[in-house]
N, C-alpha and C positions, 0 to 999 in steps of 0.2 A: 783779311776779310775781303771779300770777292766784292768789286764793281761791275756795274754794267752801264754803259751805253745802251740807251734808247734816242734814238734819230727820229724826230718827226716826219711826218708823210702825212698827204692826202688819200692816199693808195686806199684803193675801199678794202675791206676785210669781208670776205668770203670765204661759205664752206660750212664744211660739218665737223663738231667735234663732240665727245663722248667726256667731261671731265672725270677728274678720279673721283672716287667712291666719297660719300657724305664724311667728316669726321667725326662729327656726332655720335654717328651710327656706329661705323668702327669703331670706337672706344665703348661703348656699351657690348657691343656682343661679343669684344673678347672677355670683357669683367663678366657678364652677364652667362656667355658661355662658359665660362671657369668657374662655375656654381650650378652646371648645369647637370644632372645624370646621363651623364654619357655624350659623345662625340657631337659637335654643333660642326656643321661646316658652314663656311663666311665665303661668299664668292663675290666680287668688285669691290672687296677690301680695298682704303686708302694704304698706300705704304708711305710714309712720310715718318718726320723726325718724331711729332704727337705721336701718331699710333703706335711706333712703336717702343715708345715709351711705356706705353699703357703694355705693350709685350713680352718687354724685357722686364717689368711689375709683378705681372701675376705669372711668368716665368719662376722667377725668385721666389714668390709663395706656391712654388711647386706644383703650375699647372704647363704641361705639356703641350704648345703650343706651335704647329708648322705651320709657315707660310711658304708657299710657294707662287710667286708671281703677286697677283688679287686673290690668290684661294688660299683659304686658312681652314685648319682643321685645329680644333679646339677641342681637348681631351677633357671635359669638365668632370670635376672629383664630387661633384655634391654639393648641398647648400654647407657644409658643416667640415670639407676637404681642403681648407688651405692650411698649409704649416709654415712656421715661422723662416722670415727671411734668412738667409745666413749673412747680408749684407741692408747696410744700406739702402733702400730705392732710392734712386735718381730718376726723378718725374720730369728730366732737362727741363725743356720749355714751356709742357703743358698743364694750362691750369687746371683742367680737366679730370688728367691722369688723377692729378694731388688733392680736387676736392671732394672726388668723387670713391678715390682709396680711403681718404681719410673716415669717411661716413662707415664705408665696408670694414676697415682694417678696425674701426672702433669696437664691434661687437666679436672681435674675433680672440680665440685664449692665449693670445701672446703677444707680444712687445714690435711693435714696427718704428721704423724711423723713417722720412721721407726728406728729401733733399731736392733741388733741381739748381738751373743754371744762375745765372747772376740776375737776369731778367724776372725769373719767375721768385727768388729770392726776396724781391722787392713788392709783389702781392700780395694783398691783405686774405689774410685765411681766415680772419675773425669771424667772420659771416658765414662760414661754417662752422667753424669750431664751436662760436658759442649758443647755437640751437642743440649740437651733439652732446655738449656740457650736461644741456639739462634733461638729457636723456640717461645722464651719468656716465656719459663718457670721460678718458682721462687722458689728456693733449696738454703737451707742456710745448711750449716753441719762443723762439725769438719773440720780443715784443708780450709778454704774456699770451703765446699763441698765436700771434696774427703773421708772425712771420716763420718761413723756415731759416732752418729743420725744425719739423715737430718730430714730436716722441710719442707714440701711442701705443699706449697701456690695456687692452683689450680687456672690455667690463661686462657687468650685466646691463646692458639698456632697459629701460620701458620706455614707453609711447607715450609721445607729448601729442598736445596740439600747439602749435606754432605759426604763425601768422608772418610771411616774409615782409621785410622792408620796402626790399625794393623785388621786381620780380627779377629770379636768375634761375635757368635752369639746373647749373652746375649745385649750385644750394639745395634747391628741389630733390633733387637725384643723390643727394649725400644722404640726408635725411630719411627717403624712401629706402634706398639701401641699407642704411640702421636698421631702419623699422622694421625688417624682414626677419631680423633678429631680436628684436625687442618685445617685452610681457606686453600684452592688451594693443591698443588702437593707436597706431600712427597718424596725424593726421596736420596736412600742410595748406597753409591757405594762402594764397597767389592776391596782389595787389592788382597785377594783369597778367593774364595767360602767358604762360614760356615756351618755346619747345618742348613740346611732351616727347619725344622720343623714347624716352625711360619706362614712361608709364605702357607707351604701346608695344615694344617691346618686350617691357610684361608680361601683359597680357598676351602676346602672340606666343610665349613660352609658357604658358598655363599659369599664370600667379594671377593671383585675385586681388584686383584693383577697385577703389571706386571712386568714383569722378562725378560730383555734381559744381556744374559751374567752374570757379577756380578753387573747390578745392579737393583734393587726393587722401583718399585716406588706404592705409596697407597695415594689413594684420601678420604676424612672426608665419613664415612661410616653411614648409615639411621640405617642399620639391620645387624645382624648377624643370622643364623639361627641356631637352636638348632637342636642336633641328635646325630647321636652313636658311640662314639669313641673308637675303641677298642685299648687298647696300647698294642704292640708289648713287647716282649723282649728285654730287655736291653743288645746292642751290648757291651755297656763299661762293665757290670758286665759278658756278656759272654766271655770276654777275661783273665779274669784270670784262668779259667777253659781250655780255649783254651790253652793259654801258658804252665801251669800246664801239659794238656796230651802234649804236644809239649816235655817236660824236660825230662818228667817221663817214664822211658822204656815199654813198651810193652803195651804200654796205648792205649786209642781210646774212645773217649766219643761223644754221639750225643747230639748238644744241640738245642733245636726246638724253632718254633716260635720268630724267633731273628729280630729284626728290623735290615736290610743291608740297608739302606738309603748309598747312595753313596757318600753323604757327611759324614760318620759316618764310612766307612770300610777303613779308612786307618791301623787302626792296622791291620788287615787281608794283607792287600795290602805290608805292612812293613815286616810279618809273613810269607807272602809266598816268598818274596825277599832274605828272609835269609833259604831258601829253607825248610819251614814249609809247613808237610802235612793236608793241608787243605781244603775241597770241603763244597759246599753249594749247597744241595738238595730241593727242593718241594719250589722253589722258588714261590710268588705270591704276587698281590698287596691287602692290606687292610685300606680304608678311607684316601688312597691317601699314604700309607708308603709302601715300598717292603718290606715283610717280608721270612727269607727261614728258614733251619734247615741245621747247620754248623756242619761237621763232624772233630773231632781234631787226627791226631795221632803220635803217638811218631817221633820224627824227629832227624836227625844228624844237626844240626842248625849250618850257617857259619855269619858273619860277616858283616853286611852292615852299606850304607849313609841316614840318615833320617834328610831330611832336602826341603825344598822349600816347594810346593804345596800339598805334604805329610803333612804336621805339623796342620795346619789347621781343616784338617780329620782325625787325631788320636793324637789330642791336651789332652783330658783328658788318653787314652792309654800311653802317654809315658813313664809314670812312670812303668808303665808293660814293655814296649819297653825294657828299660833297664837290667830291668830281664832276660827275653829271650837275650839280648844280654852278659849276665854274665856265661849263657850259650853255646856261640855260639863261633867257633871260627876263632879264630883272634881280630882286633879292630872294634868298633864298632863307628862309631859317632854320634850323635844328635848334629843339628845346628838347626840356624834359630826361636830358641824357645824362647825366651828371656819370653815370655806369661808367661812359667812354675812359673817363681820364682812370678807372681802374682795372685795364685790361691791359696787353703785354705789355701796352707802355700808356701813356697819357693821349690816347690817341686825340683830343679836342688838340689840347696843345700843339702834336706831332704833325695833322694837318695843315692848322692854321699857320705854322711856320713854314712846312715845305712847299704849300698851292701857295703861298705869300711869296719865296723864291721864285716862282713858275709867272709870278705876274699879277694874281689873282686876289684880289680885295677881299677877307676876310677879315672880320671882325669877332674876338673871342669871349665864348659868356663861361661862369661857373660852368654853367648845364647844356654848353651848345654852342650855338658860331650862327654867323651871317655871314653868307655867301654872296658875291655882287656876280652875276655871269659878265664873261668875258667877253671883246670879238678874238681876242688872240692872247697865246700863250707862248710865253719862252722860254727857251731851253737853257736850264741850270745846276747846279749840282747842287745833288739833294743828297740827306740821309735818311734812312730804311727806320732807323732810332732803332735798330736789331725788332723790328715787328714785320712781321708776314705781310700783312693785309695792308701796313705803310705803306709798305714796298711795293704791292702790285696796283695797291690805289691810285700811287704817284707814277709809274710804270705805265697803267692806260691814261693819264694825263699827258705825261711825257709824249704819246705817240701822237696827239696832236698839238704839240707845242711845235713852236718854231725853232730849227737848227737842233743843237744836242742836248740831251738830258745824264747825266752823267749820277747813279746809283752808289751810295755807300754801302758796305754791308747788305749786298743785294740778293747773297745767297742765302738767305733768313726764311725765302721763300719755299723752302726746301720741308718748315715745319707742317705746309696743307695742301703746296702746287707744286713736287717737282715735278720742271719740266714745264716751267708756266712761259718762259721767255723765248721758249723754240715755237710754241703753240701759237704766238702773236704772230710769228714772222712765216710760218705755216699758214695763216689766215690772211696775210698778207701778200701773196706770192700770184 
């Protein structure tokens, strides 16, 4: 398992960069194109270990699928065109790939089986499984279903209404995928708004969606149409760059074309709370996503409350959250998260151990952490806990820590930013 070395520096970070394509997005419009009538091309495609998980997926249920570079051309067979695996899927690391097949492969006429890595092994599937159950779906897996492999039995659906626990888009978009197949009214009711990505999406491919407030409802769908989806910038991977000139003195970095879905900028929204300089220029819409170019520059950061209809919107950011708050001063709190500890890894836990390495007084709740900001940070060896977002969390920590920071399992980063550790020291030069 690959290490890295991060060396702190004062060194301002400067420049433009372009991140890779949203994940969200890519993993929707290759599923979404693989159900489409006729050819969808995908252009600033993410390529990373998630999407093409999702690739090597609806490959195996016999959708044709070229990428070359960030352009993808997706051969879609129709709402009613996939055929049974001849293997296996292996969803490796993505929870996405897995919750989001699971909802599709439910109403389909043959038997799937789903599998991934050791990490994703260990995430609860129940929270979808058992909304799909009462749609009449048939999911047998580890744990009575909560855990892989599951086994799925391709049934008749109908339409529930369903009411989530907690809000997750991955849920949301299992359930809406059913219901595209399912007799009468699908209908999903959100606690707090999630990424809708799925839903617009939809809609930008002709399927008839309806949306009052938080909740979605979808009726069993004839066609989808095929056409051209450009993905955005990925807001999550723009934020460690953000934060990063945020720490770094004399910094200012432009970073373009970023997907601001306004269910997606709570880290910004959290960033400028703790009085981070932030603007968002050339703002515009593209195939239903807003996209703008986020300017970041060095900030005297204070202390804030992250918690309620905040969390939701910057659910995968918070593991950043806390950085920036290691930096900021006074206490900082995160509530209302309890989500964190069931994502690739315990990410509460996983922080509050490695920023605790680096120097930084952390205090751990069921639902969140307190944050104490720092004047200084030091360099330590830390572990990634094999998550993405660990790794680059503690990675822009590490660049202002003092002396070296030394990465376990650093190439993990490889599931949403290869190429994330050239790109610092490119900003740095």
């Amino acid at each position: 398992m690959a290490k890295k070395i991060i060396k702190g520096s004062s060194s301002p970070l400067r420049g433009e960069i372009i991140p890779p394509g949203d994940k969200s997005i890519s993993h929707r419009a290759l599923i979404l194109g693989s159900l489409a009538n006729g050819t969808s091309i995908v252009k600033d495609f993410l390529i990373s270990d998630d999407t093409l998980s999702t690739a090597n997926a609806m490959r195996s249920l016999g959708i044709p699928i070229d990428i070359n570079g960030t352009h993808v051309k997706v051969s879609g067979n129709g709402i009613h065109g996939l055929r049974e695996s001849q293997k296996i899927i292996d969803c490796g690391n993505s929870g996405t790939t897995t919750r989001l097949l699971t909802g599709l492969l439910s109403a389909q006429k043959f038997m799937s089986k789903l599998t991934g890595d050791k990490y994703l092994q260990e995430r609860p599937m129940k929270r979808v499984v058992g909304p799909l159950s009462q749609m009449g779906a048939q999911i047998a897996g580890e744990e009575d279903g909560n855990k892989l492999p599951l086994t799925i039995t391709g049934a008749e659906l109908r339409g529930i209404s369903y009411k989530l626990p907690v809000a997750s888009a991955q849920v949301k978009s299992a359930i809406l995928l059913a219901g595209m197949y399912a007799q009468g009214e699908t209908e999903v009711i959100e606690p707090e708004a999630s990424r809708d990505h799925t839903e617009r999406m939809l809609s930008y491919l002709g399927v008839p969606i309806e949306k009052s407030g938080n909740t979605i409802k979808i009726h069993k769908v004839d066609l989808i149409e095929h056409g051209e989806i450009i993905v955005p910038a990925d807001l999550s991977s723009a934020a460690f760059f953000i934060v990063a000139a945020l720490i770094t003195p004399n910094s200012e970095i432009l970073i373009k074309n970023v997907g601001i879905n306004p269910l997606r900028t709570g880290i910004i929204d959290i960033l400028k709370s703790m009085d981070g300089d932030i603007s968002i220029i050339n703002e515009r819409d593209v195939n239903g996503e807003p996209i703008g170019d986020i300017v970041a520059r060095s900030s005297n950061l204070h202390a804030t409350e992250i918690s309620g209809a905040l969390i939701p919107k910057a659910i995968d950011e918070l593991p950043l959250a806390a950085v920036a708050a290691s930096f900021a001063q006074g206490e900082t709190i995160i509530k209302d998260a309890g989500e964190l500890r069931v994502k690739e890894t315990d990410r509460i836990s996983a922080m509050a151990s490695e920023l605790g390495k680096l120097g930084v007084h952390v205090e751990e709740f069921e639902d969140g952490m307190l944050i104490r900001g720092s004047e200084s940070l030091t360099g330590a060896k830390c572990s990634s806990w094999g998550d993405h977002r660990i790794a680059m969390s503690i990675a822009v920590a590490a660049t202002r820590a003092n002396g070296e920071t030394e990465i376990e399992d650093a190439d993990c980063v490889s599931v949403s930013y290869p190429g994330f550790f050239e790109v610092i020291d490119e900003l740095r030069q």
